[in-house]
VEXDO-797217 format. One record per residue: residue number from 1; residue in three letters; x, y, z of N, C-alpha, C, CB in turn. Coordinates in Angstrom, 2 decimals. Glycine has a CB too. Example, Ala and Ser with C-alpha at 12.3 -4.5 7.8 and 13.67 -1.06 7.14 Angstrom:
// residues 2
    n  res     n.c1     n.c2     n.c3    ca.c1    ca.c2    ca.c3     c.c1     c.c2     c.c3    cb.c1    cb.c2    cb.c3
    1  ALA    13.19    -5.69     7.80    12.30    -4.50     7.80    13.20    -3.30     7.80    11.31    -4.47     9.05
    2  SER    12.85    -2.25     7.08    13.67    -1.06     7.14    12.90     0.03     7.87    14.08    -0.60     5.72
This chain:
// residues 204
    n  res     n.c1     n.c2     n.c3    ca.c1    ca.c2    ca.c3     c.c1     c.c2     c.c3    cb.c1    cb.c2    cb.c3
    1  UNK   -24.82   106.77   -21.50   -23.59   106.86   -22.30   -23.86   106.30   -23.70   -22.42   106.09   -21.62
    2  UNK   -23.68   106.88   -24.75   -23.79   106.61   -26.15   -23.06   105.51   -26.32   -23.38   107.67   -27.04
    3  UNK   -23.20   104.46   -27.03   -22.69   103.74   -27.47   -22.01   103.81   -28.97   -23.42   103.02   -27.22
    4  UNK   -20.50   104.45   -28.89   -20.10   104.70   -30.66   -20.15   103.95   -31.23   -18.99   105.07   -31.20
    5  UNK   -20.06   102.34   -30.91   -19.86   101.28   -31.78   -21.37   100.91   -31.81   -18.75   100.10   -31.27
    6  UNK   -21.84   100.89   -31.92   -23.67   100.96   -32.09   -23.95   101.93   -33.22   -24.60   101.64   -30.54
    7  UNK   -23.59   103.04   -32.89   -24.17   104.47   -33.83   -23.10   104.02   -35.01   -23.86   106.50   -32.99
    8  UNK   -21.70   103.85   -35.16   -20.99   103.26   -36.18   -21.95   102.59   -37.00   -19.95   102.37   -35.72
    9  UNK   -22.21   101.33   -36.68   -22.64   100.28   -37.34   -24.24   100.73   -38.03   -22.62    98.99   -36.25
   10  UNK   -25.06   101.69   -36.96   -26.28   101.67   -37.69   -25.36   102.91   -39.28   -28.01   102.51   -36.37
   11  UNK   -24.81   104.11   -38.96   -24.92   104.60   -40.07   -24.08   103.81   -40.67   -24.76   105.88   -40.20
   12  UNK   -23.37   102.81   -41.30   -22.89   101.98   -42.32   -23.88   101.38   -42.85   -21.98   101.10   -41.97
   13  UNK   -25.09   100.76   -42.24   -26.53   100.09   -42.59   -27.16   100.88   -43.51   -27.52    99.93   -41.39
   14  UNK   -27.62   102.05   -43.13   -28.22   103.36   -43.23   -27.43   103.83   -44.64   -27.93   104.39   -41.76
   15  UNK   -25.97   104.30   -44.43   -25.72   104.26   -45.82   -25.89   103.43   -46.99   -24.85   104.38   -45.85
   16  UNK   -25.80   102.06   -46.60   -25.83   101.22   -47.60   -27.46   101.12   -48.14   -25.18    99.85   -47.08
   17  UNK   -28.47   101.64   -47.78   -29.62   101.57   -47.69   -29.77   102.92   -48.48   -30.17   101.34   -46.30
   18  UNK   -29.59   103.36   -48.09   -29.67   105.07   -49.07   -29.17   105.19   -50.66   -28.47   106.33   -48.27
   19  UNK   -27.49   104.81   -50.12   -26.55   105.70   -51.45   -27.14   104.94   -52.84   -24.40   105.40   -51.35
   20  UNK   -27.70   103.96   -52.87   -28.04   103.64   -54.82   -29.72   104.31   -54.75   -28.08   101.18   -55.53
   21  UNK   -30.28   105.11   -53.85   -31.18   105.59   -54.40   -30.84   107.09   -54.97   -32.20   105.47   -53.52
   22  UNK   -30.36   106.59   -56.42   -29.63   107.96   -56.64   -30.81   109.26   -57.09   -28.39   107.69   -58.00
   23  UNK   -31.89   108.87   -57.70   -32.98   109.85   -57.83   -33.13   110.73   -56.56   -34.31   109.12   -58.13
   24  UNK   -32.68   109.91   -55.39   -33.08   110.98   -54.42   -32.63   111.97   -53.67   -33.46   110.62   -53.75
   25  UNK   -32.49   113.30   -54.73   -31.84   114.58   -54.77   -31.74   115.20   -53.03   -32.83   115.64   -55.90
   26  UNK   -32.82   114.81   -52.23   -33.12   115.51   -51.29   -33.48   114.14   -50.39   -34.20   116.69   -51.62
   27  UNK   -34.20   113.45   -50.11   -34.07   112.37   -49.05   -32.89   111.36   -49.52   -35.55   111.55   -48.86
   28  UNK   -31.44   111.62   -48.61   -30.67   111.56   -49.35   -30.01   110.74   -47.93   -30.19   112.89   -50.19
   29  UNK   -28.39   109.91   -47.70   -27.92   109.87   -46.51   -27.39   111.26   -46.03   -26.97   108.85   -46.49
   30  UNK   -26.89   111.70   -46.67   -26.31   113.35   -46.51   -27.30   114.29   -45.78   -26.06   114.11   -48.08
   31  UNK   -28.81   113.72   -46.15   -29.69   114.88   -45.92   -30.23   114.28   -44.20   -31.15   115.06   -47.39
   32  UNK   -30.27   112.43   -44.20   -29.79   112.43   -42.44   -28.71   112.44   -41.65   -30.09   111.54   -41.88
   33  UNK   -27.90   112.55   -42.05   -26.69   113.32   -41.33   -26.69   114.45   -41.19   -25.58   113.25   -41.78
   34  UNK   -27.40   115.34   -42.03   -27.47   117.12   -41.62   -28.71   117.15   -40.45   -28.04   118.37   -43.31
   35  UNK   -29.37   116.42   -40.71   -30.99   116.35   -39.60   -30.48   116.02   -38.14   -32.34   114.79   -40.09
   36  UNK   -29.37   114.81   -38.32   -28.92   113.95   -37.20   -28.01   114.93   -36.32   -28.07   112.58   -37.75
   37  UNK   -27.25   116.17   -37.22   -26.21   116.71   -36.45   -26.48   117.71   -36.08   -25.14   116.81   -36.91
   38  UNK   -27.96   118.41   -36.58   -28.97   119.78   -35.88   -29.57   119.07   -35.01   -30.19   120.68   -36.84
   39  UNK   -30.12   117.76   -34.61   -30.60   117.39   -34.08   -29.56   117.15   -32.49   -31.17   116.55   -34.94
   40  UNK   -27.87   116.72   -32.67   -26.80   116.88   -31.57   -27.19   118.28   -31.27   -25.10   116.65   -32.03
   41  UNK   -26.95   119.06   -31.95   -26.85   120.23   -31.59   -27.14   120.62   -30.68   -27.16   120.79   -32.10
   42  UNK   -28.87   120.66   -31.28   -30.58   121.21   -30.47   -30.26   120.40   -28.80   -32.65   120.15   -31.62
   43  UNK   -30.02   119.07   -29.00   -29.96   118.64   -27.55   -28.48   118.85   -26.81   -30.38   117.05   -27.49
   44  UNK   -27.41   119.13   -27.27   -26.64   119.70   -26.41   -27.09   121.24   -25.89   -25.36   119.64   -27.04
   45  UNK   -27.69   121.71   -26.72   -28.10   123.70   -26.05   -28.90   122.94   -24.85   -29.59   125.28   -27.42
   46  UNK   -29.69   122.34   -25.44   -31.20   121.99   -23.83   -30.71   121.44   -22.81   -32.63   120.74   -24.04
   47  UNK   -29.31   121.10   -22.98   -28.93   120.63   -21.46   -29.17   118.87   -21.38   -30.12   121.53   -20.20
   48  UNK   -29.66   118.08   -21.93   -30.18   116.96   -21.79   -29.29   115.92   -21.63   -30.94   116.76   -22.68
   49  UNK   -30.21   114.49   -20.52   -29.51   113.96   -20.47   -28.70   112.52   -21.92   -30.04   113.81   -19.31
   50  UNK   -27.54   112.25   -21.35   -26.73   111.48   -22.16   -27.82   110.40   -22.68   -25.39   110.86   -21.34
   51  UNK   -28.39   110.04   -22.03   -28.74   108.10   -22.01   -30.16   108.70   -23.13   -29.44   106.91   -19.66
   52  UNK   -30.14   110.12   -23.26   -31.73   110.45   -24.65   -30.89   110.29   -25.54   -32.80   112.22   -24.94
   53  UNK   -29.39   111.12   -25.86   -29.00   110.79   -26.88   -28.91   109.94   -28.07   -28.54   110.84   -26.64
   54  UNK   -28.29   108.57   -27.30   -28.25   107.49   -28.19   -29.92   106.98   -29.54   -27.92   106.25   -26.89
   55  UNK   -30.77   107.35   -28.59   -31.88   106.94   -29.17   -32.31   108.18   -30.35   -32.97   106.64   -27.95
   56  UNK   -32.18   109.44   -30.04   -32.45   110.16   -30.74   -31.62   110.26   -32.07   -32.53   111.05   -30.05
   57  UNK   -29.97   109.94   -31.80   -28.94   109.99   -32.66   -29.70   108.46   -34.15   -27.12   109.58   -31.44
   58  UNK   -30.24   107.30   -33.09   -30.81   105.94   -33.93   -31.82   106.84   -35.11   -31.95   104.59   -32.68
   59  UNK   -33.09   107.83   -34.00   -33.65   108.02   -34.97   -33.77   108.64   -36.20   -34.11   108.12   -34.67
   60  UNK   -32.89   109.68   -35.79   -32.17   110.39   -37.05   -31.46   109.44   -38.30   -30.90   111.31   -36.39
   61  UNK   -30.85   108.37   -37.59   -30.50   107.63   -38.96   -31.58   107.08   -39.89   -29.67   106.45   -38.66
   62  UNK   -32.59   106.60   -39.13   -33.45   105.21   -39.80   -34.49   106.66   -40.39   -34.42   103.53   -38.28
   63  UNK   -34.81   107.67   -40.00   -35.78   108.30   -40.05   -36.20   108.53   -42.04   -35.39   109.64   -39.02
   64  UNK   -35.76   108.38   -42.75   -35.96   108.42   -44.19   -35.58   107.09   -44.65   -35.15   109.53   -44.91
   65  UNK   -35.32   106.03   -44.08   -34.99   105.04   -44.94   -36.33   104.01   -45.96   -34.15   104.16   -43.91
   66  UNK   -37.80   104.78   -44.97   -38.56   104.02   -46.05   -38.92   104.04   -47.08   -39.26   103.80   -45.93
   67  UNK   -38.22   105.31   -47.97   -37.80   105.29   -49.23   -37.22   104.65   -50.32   -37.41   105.79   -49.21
   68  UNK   -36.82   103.27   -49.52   -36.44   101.96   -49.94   -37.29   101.14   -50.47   -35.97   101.33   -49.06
   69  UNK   -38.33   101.06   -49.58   -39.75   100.67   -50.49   -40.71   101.43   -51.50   -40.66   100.37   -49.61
   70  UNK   -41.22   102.35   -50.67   -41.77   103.32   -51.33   -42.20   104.44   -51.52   -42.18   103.16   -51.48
   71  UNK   -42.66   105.68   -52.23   -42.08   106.93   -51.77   -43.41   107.94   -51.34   -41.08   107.59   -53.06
   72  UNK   -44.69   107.01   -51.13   -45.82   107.51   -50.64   -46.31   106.62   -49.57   -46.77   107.72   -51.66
   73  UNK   -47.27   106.98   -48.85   -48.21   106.33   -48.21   -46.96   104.75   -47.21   -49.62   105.80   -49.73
   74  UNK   -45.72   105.48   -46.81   -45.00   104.77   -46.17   -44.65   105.40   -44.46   -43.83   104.60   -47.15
   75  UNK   -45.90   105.58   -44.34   -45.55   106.48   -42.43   -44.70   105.26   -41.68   -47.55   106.87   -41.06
   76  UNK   -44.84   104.11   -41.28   -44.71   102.69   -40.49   -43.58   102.13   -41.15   -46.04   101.63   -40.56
   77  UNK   -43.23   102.42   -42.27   -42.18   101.25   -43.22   -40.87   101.91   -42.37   -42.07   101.47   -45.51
   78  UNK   -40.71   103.20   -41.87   -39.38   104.09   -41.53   -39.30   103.07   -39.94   -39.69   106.36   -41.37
   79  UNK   -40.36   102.94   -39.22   -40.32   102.62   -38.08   -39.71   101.43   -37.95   -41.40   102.68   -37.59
   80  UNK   -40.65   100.28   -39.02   -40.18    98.80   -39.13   -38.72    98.29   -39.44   -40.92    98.24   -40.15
   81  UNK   -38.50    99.45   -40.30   -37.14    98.99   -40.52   -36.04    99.17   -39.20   -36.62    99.82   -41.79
   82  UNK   -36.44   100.65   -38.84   -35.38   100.85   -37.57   -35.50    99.27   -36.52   -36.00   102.55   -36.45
   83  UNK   -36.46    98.74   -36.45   -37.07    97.89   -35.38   -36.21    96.54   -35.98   -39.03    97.81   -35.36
   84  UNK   -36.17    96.19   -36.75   -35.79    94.85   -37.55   -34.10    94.96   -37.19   -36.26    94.90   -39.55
   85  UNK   -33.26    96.37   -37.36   -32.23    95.79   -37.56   -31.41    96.15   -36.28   -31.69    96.14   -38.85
   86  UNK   -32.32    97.11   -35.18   -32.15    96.95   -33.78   -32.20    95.55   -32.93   -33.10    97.73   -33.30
   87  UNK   -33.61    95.30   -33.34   -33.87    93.36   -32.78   -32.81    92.78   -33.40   -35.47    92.31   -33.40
   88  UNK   -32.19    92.42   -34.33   -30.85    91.86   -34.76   -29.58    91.59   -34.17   -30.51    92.47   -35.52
   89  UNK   -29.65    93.31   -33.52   -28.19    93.45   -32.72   -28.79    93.66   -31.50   -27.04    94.75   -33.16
   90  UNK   -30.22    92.61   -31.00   -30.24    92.58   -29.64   -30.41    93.92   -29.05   -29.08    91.97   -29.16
   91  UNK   -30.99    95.09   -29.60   -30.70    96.17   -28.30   -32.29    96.03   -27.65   -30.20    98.18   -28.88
   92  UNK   -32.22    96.98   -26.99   -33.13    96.79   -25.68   -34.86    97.20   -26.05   -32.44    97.98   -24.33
   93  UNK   -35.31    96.45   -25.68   -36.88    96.70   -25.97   -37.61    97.84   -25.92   -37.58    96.06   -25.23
   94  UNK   -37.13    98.61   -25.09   -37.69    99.68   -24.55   -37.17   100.67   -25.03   -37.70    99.75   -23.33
   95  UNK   -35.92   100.48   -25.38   -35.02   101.61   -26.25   -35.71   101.78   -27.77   -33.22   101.00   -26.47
   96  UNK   -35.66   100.68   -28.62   -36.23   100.54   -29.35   -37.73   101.18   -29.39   -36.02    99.49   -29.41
   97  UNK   -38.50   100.77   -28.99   -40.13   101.73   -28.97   -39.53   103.04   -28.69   -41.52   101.29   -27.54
   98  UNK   -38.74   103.62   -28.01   -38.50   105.52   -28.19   -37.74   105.51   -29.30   -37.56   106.52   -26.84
   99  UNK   -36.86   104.69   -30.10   -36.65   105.21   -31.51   -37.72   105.46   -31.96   -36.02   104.43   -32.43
  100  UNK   -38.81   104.26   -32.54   -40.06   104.20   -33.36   -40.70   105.23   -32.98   -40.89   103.03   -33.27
  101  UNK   -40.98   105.91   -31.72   -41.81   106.52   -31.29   -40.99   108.16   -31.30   -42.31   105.77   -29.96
  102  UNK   -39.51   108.54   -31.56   -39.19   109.66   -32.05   -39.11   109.77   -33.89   -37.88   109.92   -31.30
  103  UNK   -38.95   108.61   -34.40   -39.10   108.23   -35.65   -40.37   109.02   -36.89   -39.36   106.77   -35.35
  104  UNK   -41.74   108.53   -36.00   -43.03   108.47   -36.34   -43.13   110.08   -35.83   -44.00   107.16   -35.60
  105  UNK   -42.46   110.70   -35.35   -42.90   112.05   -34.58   -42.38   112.85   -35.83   -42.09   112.46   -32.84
  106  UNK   -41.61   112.47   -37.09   -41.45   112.78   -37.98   -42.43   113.21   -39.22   -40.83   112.11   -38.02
  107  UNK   -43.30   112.19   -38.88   -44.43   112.44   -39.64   -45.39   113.84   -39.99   -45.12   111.64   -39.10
  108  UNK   -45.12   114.17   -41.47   -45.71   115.29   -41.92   -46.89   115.85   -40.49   -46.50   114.83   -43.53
  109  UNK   -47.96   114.84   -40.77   -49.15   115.32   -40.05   -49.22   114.63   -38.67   -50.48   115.03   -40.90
  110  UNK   -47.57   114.29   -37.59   -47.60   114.54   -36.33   -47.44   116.15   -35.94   -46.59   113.69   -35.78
  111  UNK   -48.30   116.88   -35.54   -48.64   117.78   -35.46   -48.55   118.57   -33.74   -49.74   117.53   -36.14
  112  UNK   -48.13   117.53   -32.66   -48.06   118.07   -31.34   -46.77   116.92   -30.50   -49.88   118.03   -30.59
  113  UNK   -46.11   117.40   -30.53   -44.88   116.71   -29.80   -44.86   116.63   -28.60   -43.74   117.20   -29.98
  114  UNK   -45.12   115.61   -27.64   -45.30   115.13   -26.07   -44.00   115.62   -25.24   -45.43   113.30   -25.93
  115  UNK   -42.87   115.94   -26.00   -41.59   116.19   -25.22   -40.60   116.63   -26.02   -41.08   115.04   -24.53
  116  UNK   -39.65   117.30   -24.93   -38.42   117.91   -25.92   -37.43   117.11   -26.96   -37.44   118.51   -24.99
  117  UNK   -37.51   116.16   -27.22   -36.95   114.76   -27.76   -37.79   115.00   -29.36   -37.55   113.03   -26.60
  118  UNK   -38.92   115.09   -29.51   -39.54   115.05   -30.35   -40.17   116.38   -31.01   -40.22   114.24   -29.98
  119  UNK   -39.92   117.52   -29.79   -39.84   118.64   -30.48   -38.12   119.21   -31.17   -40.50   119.64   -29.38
  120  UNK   -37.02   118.66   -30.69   -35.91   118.40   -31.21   -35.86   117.74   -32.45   -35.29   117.81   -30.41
  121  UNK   -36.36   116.75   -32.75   -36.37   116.12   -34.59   -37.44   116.51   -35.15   -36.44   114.40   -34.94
  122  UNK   -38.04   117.01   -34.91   -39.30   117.50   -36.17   -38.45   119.07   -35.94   -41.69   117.39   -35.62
  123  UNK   -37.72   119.79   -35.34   -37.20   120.55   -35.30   -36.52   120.60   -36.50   -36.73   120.57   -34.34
  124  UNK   -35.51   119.74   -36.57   -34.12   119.48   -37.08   -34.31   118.76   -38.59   -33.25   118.44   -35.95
  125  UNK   -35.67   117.91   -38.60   -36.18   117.62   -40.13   -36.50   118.59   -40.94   -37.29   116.89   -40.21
  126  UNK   -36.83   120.03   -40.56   -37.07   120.82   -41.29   -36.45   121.93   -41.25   -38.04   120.92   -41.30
  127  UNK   -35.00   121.88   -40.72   -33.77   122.85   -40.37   -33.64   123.80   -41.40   -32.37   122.11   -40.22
  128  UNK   -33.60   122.95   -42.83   -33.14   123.81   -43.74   -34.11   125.00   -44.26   -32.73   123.01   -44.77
  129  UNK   -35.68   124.93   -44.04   -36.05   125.90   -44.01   -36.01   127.37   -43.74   -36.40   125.60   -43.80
  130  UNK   -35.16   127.16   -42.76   -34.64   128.35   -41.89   -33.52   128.61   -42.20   -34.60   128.22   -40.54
  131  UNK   -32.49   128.02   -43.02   -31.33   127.69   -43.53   -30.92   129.14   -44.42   -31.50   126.24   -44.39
  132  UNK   -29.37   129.23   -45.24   -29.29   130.09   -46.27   -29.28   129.05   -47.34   -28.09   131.11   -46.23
  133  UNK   -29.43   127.51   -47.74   -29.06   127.17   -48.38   -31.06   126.51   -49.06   -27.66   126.43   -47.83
  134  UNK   -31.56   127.06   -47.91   -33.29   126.92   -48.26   -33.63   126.47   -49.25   -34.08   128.02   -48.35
  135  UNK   -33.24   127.65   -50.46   -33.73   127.74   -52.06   -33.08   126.06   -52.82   -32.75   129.51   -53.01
  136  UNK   -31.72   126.05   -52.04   -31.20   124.72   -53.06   -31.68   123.34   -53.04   -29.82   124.44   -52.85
  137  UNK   -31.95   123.49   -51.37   -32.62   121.97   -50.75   -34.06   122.02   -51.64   -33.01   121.96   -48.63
  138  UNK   -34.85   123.33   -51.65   -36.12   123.40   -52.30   -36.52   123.01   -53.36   -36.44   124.28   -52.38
  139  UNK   -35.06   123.28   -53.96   -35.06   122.76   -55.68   -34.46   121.44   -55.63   -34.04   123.79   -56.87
  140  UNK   -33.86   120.64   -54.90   -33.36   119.26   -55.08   -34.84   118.85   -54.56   -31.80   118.71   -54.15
  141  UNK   -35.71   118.97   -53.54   -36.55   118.04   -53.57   -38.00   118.02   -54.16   -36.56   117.79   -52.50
  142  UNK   -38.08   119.40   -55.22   -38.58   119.30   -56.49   -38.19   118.72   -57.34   -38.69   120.10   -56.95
  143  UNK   -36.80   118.81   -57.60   -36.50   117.76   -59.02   -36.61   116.38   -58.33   -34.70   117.94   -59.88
  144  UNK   -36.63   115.99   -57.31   -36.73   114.29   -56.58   -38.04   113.92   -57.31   -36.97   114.11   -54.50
  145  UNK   -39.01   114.94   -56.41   -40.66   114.44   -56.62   -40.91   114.21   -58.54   -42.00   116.08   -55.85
  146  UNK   -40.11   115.17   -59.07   -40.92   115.42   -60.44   -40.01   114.06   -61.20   -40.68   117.38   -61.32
  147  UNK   -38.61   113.63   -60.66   -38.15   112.58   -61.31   -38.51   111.36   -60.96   -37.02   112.60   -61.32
  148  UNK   -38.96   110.81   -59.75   -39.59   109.44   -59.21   -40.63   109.68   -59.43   -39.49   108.93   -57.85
  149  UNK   -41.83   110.71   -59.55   -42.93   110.67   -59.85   -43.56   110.68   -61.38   -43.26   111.52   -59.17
  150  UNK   -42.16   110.99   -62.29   -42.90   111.56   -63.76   -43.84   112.35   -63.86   -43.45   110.71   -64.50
  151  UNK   -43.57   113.74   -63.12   -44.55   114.55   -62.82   -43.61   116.15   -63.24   -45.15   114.22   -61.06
  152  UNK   -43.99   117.05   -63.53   -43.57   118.41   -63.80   -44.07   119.46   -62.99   -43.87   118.75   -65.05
  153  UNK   -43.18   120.15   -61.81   -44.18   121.00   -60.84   -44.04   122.42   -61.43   -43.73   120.99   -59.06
  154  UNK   -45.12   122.98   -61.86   -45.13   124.63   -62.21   -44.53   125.16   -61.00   -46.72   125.40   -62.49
  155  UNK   -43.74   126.53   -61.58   -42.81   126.82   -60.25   -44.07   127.74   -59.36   -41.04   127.94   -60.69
  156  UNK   -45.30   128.46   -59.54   -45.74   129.12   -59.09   -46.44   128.29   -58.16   -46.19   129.89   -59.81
  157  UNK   -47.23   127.02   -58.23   -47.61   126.41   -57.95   -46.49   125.87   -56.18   -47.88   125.78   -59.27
  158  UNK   -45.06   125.63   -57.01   -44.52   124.78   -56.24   -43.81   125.87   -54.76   -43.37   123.86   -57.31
  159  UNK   -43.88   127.25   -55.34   -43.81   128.35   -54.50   -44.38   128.58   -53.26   -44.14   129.19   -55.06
  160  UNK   -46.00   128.09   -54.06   -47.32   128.74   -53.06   -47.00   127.61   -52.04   -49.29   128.74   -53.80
  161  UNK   -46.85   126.48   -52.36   -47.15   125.28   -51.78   -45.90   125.34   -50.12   -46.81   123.85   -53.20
  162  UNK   -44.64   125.84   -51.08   -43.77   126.37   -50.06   -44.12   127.39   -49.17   -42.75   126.77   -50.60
  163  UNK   -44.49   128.32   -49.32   -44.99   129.66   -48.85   -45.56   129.00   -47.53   -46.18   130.55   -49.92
  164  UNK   -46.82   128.22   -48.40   -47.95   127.66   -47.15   -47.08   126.86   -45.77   -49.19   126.22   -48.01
  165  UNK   -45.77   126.18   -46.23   -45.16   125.48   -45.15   -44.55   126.54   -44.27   -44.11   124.44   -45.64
  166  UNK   -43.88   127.14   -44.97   -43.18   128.80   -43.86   -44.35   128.92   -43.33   -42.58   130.66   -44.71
  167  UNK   -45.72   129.25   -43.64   -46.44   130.58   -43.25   -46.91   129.10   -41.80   -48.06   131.64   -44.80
  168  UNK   -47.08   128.31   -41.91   -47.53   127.41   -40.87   -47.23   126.73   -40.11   -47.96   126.89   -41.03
  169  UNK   -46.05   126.38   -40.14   -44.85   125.32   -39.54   -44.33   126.96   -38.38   -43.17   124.45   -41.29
  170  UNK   -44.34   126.34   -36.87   -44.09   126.92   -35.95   -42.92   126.22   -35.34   -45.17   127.08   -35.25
  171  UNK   -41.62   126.85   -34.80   -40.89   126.10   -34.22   -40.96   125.63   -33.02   -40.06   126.46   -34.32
  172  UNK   -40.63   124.13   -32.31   -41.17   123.56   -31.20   -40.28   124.01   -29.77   -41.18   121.96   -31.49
  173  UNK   -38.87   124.15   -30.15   -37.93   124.27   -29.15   -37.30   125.19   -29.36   -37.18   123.36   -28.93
  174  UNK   -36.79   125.89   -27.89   -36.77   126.84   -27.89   -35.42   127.53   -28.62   -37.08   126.99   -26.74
  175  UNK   -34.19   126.72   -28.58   -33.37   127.10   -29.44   -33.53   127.43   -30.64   -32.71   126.49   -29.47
  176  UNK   -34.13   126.46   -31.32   -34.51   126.88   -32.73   -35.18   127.91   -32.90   -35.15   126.04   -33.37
  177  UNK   -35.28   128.75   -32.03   -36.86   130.04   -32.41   -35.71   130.47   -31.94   -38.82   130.36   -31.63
  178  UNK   -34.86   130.80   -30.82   -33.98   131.69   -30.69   -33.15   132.18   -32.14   -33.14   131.13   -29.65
  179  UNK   -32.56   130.89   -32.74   -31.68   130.71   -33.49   -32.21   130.80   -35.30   -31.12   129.39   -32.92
  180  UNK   -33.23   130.69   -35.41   -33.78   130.41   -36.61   -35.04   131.95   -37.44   -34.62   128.80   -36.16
  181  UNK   -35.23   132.29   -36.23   -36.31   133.38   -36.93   -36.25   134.01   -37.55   -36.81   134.08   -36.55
  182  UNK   -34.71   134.92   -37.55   -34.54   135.89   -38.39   -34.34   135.01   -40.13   -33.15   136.85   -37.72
  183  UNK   -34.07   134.02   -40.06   -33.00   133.52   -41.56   -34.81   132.96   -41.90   -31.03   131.74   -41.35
  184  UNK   -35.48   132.64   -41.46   -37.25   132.19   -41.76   -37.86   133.78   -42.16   -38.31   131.39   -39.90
  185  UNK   -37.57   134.38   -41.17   -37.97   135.28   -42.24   -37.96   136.06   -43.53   -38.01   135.68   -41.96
  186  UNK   -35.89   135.73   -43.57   -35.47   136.55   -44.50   -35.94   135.49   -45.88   -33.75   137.01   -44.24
  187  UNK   -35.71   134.49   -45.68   -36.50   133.33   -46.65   -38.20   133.52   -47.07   -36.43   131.80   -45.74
  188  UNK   -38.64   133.75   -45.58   -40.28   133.73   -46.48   -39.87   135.53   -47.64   -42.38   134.06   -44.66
  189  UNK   -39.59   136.29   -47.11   -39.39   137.46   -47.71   -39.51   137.19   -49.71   -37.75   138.01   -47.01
  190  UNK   -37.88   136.47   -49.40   -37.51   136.27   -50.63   -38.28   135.36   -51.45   -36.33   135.91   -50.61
  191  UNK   -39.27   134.44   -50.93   -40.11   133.63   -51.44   -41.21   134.55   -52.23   -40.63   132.74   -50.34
  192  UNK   -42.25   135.32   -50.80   -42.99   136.38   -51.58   -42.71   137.00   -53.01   -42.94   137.40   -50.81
  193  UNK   -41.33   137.27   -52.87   -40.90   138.46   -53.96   -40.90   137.58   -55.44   -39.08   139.24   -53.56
  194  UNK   -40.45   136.48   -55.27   -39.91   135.52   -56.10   -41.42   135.09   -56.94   -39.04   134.19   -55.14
  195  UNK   -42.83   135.12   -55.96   -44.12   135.06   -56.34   -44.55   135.53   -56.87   -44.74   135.08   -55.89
  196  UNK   -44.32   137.08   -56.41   -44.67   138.09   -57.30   -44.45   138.26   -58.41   -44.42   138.92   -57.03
  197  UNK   -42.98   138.21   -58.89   -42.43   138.31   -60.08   -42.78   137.52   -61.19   -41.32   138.19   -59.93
  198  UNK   -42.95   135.76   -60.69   -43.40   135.53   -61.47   -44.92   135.43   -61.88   -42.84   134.88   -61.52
  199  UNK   -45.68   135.87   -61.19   -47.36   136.61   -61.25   -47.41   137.52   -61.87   -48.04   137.15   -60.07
  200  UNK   -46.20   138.73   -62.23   -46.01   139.77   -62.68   -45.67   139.23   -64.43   -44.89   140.56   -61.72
  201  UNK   -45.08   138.16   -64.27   -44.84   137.74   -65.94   -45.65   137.23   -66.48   -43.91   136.91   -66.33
  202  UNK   -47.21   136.72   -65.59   -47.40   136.12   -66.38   -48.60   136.90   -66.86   -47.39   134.86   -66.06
  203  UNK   -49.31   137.89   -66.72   -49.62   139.04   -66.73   -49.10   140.27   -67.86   -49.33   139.24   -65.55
  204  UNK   -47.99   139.64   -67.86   -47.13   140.27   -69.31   -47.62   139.61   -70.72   -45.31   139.86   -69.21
């Protein structure tokens, strides 16, 4: 059984931890609450039981907060934090290590998910791919990188780079491949075309 007054309190934490990082167009609280509520979703279709919930719902909150420190080379900072303010409010030891351990399954280059729990949030972290709103999330977390980084991404460049994530990123569960293929495709489509064109200008 979920505990609401638990999940309350972490996203009030979670927000307060997020909302003044205002540079961040795309790792955002908004952007774990959309992860957190594809992520309800995905595990109400699979049938699963109640007592995965709670933990999965934790990891969805804490899962971007190590953006607080820093915005590279922070795989462990997302974990530590979830861990610090769980031990606080006393929850359970064991509960805790399957946050950290659906948390870390987040990770760019975790690459094979041990169970449906963790093929559910690496699912749901990259929802919007498959999304109609794809192109906008794409461009908020280009302008993120190019404004915390002082960096300028050529769009052809920042295309290909996209392209390469469609063309390789496979979905883990099975809802999401039910539910997601056609709008992935109609996206890589429009990506191609969008390549072309501008390959075609520059050629002009």
């Amino acid at each position: 059984m979920t505990d609401s007054k638990l999940i309350n309190r972490a996203k009030r934490y979670v927000n307060k931890l997020l909302v003044p990082l205002e540079q961040h167009y795309y790792h955002s609280y908004n952007h774990a609450i959309e992860v957190m509520d594809r992520s309800i979703y995905l595990w109400k279709k699979e049938w699963l039981d109640d007592d995965e919930l709670e933990v999965l719902w934790l990891a969805w909150l804490f899962h971007d907060t190590w953006f607080i420190i820093q915005y590279d080379n922070n795989e462990y900072i997302w974990a530590k934090i979830a861990r610090n303010h769980l031990k606080s409010i006393l929850y359970p030891e064991n509960k805790i290590k399957e946050v950290e351990r659906l948390i870390l399954a987040t990770n760019p280059d975790y690459k094979k998910p041990i169970d449906i729990l963790e093929e559910i949030i690496i699912d749901s972290d990259l929802d919007n791919l498959w999304r109609d709103d794809f192109f906008e999330k794409g461009n908020n977390l280009k302008m993120e990188i190019e404004t915390i980084k002082h960096i300028k991404l050529r769009n052809p460049e920042w295309h290909h780079a996209t392209l390469d994530l469609l063309n390789n990123y496979s979905y883990f569960s099975n809802i999401q491949r039910q539910e997601r293929t056609k709008k992935k495709d109609e996206n890589t489509k429009k990506l191609k075309k969008m390549i072309d064109e501008l390959e075609k200008d520059d050629l002009i």
